[in-house]
C-alpha positions as CSV (number, residue, x, y, z in Angstrom):
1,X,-7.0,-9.3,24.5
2,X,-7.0,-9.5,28.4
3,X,-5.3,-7.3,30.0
4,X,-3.5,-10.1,31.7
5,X,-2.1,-10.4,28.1
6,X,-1.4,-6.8,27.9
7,X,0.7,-6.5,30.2
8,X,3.1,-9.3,29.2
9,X,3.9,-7.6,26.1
10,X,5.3,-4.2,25.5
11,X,3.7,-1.3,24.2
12,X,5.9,-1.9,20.7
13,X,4.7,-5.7,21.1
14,X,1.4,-5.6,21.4
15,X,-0.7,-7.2,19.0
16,X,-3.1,-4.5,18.7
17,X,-0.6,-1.6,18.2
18,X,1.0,-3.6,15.9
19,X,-2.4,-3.8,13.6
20,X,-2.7,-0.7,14.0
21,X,0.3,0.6,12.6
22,X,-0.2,-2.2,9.3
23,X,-3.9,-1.9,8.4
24,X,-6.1,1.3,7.4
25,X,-8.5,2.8,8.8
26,X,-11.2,1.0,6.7
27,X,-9.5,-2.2,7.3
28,X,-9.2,-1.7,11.1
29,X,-13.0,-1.4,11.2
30,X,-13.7,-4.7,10.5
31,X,-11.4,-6.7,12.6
32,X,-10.0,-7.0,16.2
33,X,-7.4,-9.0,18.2
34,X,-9.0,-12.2,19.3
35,X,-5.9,-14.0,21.3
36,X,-2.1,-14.1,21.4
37,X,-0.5,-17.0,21.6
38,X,2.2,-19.5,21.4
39,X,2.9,-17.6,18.2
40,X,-0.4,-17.5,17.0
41,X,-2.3,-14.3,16.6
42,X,-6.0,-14.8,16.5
43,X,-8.4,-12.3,14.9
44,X,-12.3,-11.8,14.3
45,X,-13.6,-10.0,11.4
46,X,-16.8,-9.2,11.1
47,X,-18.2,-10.8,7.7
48,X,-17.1,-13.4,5.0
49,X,-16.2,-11.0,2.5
50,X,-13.5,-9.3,5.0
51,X,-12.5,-13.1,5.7
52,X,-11.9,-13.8,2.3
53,X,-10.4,-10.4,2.0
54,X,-7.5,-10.6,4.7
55,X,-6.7,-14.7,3.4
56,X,-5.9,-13.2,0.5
57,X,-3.6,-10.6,2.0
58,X,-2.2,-13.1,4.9
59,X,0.9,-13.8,3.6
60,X,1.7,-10.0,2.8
61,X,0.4,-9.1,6.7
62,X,2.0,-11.9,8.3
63,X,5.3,-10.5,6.7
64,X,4.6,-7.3,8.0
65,X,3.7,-8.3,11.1
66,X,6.7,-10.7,11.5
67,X,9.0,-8.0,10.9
68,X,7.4,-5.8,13.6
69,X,7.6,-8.8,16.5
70,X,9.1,-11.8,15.5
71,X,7.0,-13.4,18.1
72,X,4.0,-13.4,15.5
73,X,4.4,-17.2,13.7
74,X,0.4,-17.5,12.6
75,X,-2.4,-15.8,11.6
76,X,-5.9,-17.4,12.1
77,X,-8.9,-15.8,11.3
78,X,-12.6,-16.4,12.6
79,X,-16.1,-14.8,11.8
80,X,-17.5,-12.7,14.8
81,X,-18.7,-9.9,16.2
82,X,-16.3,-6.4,16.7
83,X,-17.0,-4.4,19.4
């Protein structure tokens, strides 16, 4: 996330907090915030197995998620590194 996009949400908003407060620890370690936008949250994980993994828990996340910010419409995941 830029911090251009940082700063238009607020700290209870924010994508990344958001995770934060939904996944574990294990879980956080294999994905990161990718992009925010038009509804659409974007994330990398780092391997096919956490892929397949999180599509199989998307609709329970997304509910979480939506409840948290009901900004967050979409989840789309991609392959990648996490740094």
């Amino acid at each position: 996330m830029t911090s251009l996009q940082a700063r238009q949400c607020p700290a209870d908003k924010d994508p990344e907090v958001l995770i934060k407060k939904i996944l574990t620890k294990k879980e956080l370690g294999h994905i990161k915030v990718r992009y925010f936008k038009k509804g659409t949250l974007g994330l990398t994980v780092d391997s096919s197995t956490w892929l397949y993994y999180f599509n199989l828990q998307k609709r329970d996340f997304l509910g979480k998620l939506h409840t948290q910010s009901g900004a967050i419409e979409n989840i789309r995941f991609y392959i990648g590194e996490i740094k």
